[in-house]
Predicted model as a PDB file, atoms N, CA, C, CB and O in Angstrom, pLDDT in the B-factor column:
MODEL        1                                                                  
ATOM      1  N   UNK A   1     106.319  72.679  21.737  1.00 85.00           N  
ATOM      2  CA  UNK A   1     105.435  72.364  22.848  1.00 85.00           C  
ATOM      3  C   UNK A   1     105.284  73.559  23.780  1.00 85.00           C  
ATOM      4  CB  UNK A   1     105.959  71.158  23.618  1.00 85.00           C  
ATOM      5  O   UNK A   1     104.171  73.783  24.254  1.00 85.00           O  
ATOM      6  N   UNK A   2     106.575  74.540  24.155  1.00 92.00           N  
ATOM      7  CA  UNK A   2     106.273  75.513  24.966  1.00 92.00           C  
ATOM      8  C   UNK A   2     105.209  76.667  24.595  1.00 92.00           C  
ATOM      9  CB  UNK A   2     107.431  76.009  25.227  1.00 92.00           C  
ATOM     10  O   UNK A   2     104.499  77.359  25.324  1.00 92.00           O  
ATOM     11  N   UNK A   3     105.387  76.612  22.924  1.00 94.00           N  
ATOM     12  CA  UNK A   3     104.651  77.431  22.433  1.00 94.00           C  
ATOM     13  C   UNK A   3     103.509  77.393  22.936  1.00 94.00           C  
ATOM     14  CB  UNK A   3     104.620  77.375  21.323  1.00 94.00           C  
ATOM     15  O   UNK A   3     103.294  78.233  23.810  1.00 94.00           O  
ATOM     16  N   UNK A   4     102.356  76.404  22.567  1.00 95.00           N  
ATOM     17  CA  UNK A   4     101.331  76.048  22.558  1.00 95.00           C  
ATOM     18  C   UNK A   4     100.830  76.289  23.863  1.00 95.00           C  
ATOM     19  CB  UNK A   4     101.288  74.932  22.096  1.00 95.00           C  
ATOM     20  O   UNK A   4      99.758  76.857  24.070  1.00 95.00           O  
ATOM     21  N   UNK A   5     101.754  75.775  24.939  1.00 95.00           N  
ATOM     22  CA  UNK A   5     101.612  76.040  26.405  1.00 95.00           C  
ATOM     23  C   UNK A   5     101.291  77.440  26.806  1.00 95.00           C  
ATOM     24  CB  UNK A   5     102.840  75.676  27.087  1.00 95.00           C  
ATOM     25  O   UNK A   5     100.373  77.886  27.494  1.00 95.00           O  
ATOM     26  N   UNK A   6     102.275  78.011  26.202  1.00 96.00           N  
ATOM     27  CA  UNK A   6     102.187  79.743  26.242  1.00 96.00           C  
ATOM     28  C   UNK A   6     100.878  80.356  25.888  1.00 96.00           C  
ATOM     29  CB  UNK A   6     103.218  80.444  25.166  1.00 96.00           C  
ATOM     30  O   UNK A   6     100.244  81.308  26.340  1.00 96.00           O  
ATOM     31  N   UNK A   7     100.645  79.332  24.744  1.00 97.00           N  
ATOM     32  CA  UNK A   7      99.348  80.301  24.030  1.00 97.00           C  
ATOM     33  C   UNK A   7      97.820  79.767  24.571  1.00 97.00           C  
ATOM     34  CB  UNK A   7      99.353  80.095  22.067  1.00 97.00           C  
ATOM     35  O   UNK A   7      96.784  80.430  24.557  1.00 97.00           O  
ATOM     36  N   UNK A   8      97.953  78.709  24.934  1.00 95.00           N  
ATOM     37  CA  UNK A   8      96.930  78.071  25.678  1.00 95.00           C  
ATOM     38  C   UNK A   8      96.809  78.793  27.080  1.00 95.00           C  
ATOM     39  CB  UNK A   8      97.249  76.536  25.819  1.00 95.00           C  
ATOM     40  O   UNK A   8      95.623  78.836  27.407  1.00 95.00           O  
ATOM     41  N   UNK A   9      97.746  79.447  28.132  1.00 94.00           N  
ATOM     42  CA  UNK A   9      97.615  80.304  28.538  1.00 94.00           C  
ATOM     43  C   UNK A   9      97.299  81.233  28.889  1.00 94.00           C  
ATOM     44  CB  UNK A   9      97.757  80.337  28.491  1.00 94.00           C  
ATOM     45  O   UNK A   9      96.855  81.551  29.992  1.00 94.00           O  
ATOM     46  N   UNK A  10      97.563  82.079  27.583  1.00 96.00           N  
ATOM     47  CA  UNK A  10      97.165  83.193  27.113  1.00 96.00           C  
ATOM     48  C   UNK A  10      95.798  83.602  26.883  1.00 96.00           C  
ATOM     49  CB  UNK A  10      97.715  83.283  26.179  1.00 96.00           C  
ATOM     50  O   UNK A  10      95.233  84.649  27.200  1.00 96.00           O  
ATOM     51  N   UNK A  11      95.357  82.547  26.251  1.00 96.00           N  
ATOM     52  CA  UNK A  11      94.256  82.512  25.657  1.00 96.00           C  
ATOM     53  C   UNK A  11      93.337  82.593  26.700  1.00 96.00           C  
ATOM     54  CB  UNK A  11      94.122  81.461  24.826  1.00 96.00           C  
ATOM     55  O   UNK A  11      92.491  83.475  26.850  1.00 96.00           O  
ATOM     56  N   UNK A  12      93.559  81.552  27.470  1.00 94.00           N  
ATOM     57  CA  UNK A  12      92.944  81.848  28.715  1.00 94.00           C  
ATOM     58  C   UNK A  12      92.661  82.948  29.701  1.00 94.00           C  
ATOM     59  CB  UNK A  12      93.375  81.274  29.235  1.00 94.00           C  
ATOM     60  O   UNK A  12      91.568  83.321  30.125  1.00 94.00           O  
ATOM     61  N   UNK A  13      93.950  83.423  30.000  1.00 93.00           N  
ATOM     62  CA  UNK A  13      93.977  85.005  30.530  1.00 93.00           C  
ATOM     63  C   UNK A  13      93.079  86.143  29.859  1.00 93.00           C  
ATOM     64  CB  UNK A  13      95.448  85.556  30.348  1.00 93.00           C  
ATOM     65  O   UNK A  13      92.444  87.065  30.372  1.00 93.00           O  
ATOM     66  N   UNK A  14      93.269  85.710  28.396  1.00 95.00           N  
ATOM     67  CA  UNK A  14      92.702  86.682  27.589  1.00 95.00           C  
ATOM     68  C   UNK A  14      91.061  86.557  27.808  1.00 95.00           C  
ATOM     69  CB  UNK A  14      93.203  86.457  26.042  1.00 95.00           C  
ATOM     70  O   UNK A  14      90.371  87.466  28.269  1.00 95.00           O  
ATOM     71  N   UNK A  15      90.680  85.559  27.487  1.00 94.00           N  
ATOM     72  CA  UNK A  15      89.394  85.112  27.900  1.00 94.00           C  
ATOM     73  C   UNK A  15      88.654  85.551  29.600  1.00 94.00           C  
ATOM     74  CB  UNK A  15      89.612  83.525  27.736  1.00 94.00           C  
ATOM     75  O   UNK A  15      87.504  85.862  29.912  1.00 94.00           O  
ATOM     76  N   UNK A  16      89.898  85.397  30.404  1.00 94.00           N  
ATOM     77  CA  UNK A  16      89.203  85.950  31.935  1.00 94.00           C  
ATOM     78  C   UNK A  16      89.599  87.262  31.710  1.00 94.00           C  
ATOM     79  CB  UNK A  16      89.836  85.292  33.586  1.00 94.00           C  
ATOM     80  O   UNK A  16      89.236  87.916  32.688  1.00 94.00           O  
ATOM     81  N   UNK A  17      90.089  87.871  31.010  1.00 94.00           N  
ATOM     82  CA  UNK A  17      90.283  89.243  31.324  1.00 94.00           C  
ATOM     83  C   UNK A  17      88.702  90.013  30.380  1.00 94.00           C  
ATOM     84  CB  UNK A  17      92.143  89.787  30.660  1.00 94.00           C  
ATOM     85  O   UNK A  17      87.894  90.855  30.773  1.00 94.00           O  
ATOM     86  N   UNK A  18      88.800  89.250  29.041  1.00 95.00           N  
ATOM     87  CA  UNK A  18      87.083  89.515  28.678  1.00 95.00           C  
ATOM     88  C   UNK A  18      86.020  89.490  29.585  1.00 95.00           C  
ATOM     89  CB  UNK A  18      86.547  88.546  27.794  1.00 95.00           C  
ATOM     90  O   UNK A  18      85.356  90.488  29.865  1.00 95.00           O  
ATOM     91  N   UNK A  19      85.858  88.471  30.010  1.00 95.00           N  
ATOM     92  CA  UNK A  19      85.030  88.491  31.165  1.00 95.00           C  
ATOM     93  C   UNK A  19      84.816  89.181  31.944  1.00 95.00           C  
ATOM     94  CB  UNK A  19      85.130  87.897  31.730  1.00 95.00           C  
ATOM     95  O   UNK A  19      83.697  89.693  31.961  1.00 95.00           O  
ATOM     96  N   UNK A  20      85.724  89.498  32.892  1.00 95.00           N  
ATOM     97  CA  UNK A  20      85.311  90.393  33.486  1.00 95.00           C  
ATOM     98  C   UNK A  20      85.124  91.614  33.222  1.00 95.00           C  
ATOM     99  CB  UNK A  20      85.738  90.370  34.162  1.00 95.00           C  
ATOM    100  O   UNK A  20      84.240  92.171  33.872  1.00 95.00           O  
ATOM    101  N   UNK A  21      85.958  92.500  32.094  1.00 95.00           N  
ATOM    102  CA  UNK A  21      85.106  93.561  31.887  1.00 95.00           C  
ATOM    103  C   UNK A  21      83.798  93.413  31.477  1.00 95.00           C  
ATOM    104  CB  UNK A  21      85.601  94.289  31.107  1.00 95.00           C  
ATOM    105  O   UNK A  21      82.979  94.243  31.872  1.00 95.00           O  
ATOM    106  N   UNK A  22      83.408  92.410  30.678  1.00 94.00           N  
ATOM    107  CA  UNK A  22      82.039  92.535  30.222  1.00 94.00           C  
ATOM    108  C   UNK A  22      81.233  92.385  31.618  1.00 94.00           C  
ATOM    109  CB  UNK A  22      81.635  91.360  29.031  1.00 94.00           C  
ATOM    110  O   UNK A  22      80.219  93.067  31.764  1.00 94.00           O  
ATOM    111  N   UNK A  23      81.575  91.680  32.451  1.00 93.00           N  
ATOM    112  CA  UNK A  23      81.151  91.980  33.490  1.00 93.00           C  
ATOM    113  C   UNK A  23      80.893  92.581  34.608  1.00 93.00           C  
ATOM    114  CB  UNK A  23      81.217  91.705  33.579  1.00 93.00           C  
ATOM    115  O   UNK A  23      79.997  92.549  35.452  1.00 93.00           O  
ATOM    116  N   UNK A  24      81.955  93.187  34.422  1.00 93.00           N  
ATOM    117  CA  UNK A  24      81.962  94.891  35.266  1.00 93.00           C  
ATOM    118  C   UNK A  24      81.053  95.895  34.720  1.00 93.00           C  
ATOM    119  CB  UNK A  24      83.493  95.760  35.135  1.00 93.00           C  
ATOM    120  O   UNK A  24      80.566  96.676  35.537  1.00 93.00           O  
ATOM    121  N   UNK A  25      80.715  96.027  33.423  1.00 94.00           N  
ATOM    122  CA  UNK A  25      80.028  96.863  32.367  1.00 94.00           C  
ATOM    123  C   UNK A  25      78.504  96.218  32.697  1.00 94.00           C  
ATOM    124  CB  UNK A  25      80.697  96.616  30.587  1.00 94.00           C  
ATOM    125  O   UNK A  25      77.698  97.055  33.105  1.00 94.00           O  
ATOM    126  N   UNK A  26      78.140  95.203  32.606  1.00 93.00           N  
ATOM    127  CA  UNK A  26      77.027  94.482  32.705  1.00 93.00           C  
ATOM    128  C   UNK A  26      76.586  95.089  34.151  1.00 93.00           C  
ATOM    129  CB  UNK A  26      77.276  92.832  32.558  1.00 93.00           C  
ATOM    130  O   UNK A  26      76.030  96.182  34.050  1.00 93.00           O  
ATOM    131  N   UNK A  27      76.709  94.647  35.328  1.00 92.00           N  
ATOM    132  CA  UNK A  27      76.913  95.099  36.621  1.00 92.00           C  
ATOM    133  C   UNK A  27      76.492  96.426  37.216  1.00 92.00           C  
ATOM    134  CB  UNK A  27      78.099  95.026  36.765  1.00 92.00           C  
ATOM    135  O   UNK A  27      75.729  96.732  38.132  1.00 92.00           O  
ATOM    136  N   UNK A  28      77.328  97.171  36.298  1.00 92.00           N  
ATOM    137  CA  UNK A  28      77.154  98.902  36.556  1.00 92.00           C  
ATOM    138  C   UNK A  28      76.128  99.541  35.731  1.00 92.00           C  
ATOM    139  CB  UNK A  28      78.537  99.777  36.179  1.00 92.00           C  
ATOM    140  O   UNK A  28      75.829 100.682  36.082  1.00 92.00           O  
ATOM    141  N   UNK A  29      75.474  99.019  34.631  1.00 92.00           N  
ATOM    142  CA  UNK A  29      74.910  99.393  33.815  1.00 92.00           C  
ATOM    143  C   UNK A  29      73.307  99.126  33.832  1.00 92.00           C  
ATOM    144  CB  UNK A  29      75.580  98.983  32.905  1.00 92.00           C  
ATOM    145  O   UNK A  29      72.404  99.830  33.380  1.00 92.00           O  
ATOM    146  N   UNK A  30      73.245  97.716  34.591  1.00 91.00           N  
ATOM    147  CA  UNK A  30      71.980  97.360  34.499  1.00 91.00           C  
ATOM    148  C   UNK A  30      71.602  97.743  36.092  1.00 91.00           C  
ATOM    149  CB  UNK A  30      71.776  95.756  33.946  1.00 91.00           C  
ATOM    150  O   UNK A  30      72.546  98.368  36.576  1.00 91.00           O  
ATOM    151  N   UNK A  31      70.621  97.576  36.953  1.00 90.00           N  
ATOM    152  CA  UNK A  31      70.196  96.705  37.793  1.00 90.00           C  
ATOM    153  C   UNK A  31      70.267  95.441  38.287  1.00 90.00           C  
ATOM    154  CB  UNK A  31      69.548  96.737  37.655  1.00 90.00           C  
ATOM    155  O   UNK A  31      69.638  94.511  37.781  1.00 90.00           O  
ATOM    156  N   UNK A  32      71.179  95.295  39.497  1.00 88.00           N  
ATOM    157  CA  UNK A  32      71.373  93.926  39.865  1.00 88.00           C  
ATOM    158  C   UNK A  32      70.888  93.834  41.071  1.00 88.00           C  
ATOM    159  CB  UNK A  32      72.689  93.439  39.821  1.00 88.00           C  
ATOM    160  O   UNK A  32      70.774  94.787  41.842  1.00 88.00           O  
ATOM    161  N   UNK A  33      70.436  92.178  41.406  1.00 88.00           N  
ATOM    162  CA  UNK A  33      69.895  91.835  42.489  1.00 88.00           C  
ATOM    163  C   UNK A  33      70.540  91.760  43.387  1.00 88.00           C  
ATOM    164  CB  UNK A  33      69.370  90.991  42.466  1.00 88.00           C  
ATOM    165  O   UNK A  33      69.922  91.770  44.452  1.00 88.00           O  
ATOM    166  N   UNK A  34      71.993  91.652  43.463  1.00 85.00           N  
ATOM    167  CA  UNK A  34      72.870  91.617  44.741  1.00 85.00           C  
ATOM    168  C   UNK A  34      73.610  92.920  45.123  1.00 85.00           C  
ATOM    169  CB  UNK A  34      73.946  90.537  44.580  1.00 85.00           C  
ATOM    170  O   UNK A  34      73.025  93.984  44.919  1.00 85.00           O  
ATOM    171  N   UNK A  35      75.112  92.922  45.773  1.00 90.00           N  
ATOM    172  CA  UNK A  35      75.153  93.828  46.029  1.00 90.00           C  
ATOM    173  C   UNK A  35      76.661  94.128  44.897  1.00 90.00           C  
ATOM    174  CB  UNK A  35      75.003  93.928  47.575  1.00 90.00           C  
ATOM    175  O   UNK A  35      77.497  93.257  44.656  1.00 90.00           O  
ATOM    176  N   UNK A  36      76.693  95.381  44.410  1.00 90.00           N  
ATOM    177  CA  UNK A  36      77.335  95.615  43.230  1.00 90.00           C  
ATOM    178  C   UNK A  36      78.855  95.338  43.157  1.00 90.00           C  
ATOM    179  CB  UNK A  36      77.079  96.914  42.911  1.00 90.00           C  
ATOM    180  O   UNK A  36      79.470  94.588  42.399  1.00 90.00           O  
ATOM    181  N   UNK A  37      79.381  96.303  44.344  1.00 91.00           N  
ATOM    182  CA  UNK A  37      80.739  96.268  44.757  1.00 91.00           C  
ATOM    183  C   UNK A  37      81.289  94.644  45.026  1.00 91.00           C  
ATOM    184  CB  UNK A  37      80.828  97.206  46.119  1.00 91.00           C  
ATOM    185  O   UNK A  37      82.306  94.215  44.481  1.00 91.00           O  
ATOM    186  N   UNK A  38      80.819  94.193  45.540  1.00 93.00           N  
ATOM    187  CA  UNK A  38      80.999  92.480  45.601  1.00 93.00           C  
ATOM    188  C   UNK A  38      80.987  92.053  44.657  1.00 93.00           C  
ATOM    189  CB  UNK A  38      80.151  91.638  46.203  1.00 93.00           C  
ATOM    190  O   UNK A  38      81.916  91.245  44.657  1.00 93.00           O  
ATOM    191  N   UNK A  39      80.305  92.037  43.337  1.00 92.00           N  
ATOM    192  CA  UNK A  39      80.329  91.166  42.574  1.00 92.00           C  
ATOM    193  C   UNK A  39      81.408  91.751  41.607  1.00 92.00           C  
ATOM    194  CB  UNK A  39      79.007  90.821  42.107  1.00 92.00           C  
ATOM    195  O   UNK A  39      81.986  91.092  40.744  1.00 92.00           O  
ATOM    196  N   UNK A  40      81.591  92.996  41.852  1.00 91.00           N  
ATOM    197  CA  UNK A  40      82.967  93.690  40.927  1.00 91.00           C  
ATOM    198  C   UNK A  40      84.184  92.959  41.195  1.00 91.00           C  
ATOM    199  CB  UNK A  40      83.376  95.351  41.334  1.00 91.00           C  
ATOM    200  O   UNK A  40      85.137  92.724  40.452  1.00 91.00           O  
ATOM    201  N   UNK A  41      83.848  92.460  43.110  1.00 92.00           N  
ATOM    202  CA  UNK A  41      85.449  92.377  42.954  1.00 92.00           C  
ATOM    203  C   UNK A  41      85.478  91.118  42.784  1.00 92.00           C  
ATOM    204  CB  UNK A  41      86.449  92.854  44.131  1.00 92.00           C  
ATOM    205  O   UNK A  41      86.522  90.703  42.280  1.00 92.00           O  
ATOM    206  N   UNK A  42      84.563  90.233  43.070  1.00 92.00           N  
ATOM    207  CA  UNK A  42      84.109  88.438  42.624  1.00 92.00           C  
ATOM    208  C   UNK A  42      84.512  88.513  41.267  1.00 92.00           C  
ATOM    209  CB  UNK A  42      82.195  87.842  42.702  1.00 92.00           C  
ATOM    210  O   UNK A  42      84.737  87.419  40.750  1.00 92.00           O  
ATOM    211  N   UNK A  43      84.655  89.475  40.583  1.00 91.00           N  
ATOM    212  CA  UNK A  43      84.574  88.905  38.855  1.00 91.00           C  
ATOM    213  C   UNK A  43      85.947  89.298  38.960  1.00 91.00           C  
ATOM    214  CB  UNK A  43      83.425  89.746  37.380  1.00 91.00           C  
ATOM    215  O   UNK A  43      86.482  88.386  38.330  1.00 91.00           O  
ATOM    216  N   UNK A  44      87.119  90.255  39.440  1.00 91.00           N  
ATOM    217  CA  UNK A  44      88.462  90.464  39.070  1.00 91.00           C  
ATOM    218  C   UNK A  44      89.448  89.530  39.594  1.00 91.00           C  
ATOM    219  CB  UNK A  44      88.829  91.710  39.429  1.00 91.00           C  
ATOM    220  O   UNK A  44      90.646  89.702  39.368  1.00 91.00           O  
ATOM    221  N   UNK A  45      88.807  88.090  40.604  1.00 90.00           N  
ATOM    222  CA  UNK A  45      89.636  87.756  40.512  1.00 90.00           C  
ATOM    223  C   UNK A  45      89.938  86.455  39.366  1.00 90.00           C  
ATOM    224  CB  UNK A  45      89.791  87.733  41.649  1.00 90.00           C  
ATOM    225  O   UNK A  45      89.079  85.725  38.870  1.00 90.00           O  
ATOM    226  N   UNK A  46      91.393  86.420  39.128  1.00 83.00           N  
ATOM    227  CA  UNK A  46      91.827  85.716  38.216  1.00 83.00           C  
ATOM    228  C   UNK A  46      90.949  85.011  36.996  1.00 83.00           C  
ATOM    229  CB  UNK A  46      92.422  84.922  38.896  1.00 83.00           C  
ATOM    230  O   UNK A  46      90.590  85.579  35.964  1.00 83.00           O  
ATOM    231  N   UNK A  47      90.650  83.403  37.434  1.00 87.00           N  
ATOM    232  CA  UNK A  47      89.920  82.838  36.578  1.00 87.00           C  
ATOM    233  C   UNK A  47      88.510  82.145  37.617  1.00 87.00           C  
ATOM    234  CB  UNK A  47      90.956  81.747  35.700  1.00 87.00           C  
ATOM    235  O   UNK A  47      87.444  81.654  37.244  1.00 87.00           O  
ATOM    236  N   UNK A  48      88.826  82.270  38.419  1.00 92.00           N  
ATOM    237  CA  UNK A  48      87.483  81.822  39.259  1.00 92.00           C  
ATOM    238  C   UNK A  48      86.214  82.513  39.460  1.00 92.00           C  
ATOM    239  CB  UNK A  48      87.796  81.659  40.498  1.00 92.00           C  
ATOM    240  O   UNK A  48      85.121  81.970  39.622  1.00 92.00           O  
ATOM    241  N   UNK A  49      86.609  84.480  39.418  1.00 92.00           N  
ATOM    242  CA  UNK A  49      85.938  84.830  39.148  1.00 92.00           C  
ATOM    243  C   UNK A  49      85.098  84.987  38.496  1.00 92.00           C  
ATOM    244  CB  UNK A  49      86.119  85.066  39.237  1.00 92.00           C  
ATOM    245  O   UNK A  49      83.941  84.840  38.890  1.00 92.00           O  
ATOM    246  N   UNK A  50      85.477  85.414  37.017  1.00 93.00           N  
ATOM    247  CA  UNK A  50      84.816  84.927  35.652  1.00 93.00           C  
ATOM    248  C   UNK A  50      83.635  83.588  35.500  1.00 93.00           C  
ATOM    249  CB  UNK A  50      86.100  84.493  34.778  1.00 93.00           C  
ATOM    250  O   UNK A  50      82.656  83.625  34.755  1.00 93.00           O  
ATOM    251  N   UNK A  51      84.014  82.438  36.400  1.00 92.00           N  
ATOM    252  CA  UNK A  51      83.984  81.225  36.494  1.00 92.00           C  
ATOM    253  C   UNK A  51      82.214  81.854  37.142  1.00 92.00           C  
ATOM    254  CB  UNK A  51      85.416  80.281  37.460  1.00 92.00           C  
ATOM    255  O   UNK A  51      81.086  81.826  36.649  1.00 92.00           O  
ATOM    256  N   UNK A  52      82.742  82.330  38.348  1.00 92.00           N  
ATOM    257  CA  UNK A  52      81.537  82.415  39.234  1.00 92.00           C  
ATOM    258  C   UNK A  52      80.710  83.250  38.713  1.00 92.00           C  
ATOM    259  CB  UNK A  52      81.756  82.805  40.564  1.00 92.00           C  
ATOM    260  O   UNK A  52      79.541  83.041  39.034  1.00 92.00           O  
ATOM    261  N   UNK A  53      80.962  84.457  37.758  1.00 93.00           N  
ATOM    262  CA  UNK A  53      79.953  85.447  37.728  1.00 93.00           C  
ATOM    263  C   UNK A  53      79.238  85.045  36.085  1.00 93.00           C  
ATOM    264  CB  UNK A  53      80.721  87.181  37.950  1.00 93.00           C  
ATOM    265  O   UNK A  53      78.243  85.649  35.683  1.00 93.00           O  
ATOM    266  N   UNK A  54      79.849  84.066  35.347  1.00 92.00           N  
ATOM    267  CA  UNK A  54      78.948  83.333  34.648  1.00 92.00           C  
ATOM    268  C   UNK A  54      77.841  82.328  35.155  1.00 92.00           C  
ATOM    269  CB  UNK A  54      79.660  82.743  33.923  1.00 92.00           C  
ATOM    270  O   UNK A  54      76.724  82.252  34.644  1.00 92.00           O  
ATOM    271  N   UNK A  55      78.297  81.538  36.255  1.00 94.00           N  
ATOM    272  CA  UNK A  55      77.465  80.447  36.515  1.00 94.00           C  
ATOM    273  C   UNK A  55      76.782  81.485  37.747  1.00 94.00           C  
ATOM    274  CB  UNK A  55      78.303  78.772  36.933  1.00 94.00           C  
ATOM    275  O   UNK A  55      75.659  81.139  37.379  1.00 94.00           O  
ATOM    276  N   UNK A  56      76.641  81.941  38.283  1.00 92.00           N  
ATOM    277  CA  UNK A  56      75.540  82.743  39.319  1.00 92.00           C  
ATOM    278  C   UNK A  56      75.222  84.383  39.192  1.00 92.00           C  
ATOM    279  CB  UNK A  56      76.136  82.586  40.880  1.00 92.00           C  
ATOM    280  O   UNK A  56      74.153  84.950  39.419  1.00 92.00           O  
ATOM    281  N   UNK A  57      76.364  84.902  38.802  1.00 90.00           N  
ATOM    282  CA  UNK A  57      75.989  86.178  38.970  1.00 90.00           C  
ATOM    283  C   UNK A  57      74.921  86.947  37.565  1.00 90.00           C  
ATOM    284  CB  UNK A  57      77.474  86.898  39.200  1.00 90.00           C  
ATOM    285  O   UNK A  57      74.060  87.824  37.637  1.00 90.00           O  
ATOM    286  N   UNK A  58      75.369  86.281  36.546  1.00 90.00           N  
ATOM    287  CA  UNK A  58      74.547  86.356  35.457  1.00 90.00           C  
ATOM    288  C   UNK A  58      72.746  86.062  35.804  1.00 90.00           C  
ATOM    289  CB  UNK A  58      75.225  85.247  34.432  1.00 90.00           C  
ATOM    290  O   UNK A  58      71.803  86.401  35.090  1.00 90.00           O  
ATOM    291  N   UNK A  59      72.717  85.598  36.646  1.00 91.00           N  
ATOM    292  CA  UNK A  59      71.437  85.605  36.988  1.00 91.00           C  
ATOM    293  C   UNK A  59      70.767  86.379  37.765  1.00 91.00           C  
ATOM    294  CB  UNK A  59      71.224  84.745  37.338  1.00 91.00           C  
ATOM    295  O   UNK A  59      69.537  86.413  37.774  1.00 91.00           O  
ATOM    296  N   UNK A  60      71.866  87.409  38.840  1.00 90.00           N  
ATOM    297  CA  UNK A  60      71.276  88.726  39.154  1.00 90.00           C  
ATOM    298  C   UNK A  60      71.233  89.829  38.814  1.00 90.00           C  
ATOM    299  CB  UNK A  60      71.425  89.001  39.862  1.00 90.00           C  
ATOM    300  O   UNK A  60      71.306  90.843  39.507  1.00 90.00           O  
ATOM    301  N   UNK A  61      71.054  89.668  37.181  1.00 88.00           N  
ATOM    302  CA  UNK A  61      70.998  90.936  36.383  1.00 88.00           C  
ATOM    303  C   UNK A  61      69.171  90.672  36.374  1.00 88.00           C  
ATOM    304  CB  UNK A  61      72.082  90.949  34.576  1.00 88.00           C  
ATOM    305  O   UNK A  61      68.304  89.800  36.318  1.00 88.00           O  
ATOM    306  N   UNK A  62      69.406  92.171  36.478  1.00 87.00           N  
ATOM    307  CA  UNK A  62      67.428  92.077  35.958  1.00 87.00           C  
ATOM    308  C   UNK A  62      67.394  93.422  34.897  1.00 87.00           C  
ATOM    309  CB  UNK A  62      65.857  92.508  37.789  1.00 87.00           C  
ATOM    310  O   UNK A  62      67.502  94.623  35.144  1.00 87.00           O  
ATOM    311  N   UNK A  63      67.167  92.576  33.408  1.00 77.00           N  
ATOM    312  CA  UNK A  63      67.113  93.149  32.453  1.00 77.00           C  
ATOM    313  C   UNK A  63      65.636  93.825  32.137  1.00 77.00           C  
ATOM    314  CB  UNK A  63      67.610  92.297  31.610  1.00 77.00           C  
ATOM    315  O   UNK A  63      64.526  93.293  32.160  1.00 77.00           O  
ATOM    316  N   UNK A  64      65.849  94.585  31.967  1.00 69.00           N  
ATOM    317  CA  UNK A  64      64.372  95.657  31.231  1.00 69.00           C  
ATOM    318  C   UNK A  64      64.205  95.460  30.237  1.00 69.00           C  
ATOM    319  CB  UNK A  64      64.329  97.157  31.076  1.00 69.00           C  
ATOM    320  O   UNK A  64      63.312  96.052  29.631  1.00 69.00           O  
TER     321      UNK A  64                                                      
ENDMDL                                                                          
END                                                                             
């Protein structure tokens, strides 16, 4: 049981830690509608970040 706990965890971490780089990369790379430095640090934290810069910030990318 601890296992699973551990890895369910993990997995998770692993998953917000994806996130936000792809989202730091996304951010710096494109044109965004807000302001940049904010949303860098909105996406590093933990898991809420990630959380937030899927459900809103993904929408102030303006792709070419």
């Amino acid at each position: 049981m601890e296992v699973f706990l551990f890895l369910f965890f993990f997995l998770i971490g692993l998953a917000s830690l994806t996130v936000t780089f792809v989202a730091i990369i996304q951010i710096l790379s494109n044109d965004f509608d807000g302001v940049k430095y904010e949303w860098i640090l909105v996406s590093m934290i933990f898991i809420i970040g990630p959380i937030l810069y899927l459900t809103k910030g993904r929408k102030l990318i303006i792709k070419k």
